[in-house]
Structure formats: structure tokens, C-alpha cells
N, C-alpha and C positions, 0 to 999 in steps of 0.2 A: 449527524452529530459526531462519528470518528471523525470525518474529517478536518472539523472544526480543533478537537481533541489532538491528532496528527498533526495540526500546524501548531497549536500552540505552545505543546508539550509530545514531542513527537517520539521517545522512545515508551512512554505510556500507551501514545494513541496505537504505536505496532501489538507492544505487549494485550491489552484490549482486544486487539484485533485478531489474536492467536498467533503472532509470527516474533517470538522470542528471539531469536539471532539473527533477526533484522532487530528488533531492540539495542543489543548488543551491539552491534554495527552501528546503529543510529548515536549512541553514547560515544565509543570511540572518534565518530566523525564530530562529533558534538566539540571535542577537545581537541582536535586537531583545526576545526575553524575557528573555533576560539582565540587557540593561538595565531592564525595566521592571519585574525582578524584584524591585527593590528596593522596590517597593510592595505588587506585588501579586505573594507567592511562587511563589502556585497554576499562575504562567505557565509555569513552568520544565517543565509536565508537555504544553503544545502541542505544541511539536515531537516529542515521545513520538508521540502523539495523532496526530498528523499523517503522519508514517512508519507506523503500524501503519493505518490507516485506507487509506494508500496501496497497503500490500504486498496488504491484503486484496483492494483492489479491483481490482488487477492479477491476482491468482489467479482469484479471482473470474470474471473476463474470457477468461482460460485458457481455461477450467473450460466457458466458455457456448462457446467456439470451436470444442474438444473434440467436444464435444455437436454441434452445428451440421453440421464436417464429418463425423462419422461417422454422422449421418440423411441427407446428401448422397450418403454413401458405399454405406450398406446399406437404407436406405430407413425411414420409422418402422417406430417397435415392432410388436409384432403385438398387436392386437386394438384398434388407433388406429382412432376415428372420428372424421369430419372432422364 
């Protein structure tokens, strides 16, 4: 569902997301393709682009944290060789 949020309205789907000055960054790009949209339409899909590329890498990031403390926590898998 952010992701869907992230494309649509992509300084929302960051702010949601926890990453406020990607928001901020996201708005500033927001108006800078705007304006250069008038040449080159294709801009108008960066800040999309840019929000989804960010939420993922934030989950992403989760995801390896996750992982990290619960081998901290229960030790590796079983049948790990170093």
C-alpha cells in the first residue's frame, strides 16, 4: 500500500514512510520537473521514481536489521558454516 501511496503522491508516501527530508527533497524535485516538464514530459515520472526507489530502500534496511538482531539474538541458523 506505500507503494502505491509513493507513486501516486510521492512526498506523502515518504513522509508515511518515516523519511521526512526525502519528503522535502521529493517536493523540491517535484518543481523543478514541473518546470522542465515542458520540454521534456518524461520528467514528470522522477519524483514517482524517486519515492518508490526510497520507500523500498528503507524497507529494505528493516528487513536486513530484522535479520542482524535476531542472529544476535538466537545465534545463526543451524547447519551454518563459517
Amino acid at each position: 500500500m506505500i507503494y502505491i501511496l509513493a507513486a501516486l503522491l510521492p512526498p506523502l508516501g515518504l513522509l508515511l514512510n518515516g523519511q521526512p527530508f526525502s519528503a522535502i527533497l521529493n517536493l523540491v524535485l517535484i518543481v523543478i520537473c514541473v518546470i522542465l516538464a515542458l520540454f521534456f514530459p518524461v520528467l514528470l515520472l522522477v519524483p514517482s521514481a524517486h519515492a518508490l526507489i526510497a520507500v523500498h530502500m528503507k524497507r529494505e534496511d528493516r528487513r536486513h536489521r530484522e535479520v542482524v538482531e535476531a542472529i544476535r539474538q538466537h545465534g545463526p541458523p543451524p547447519g551454518y558454516q563459517r
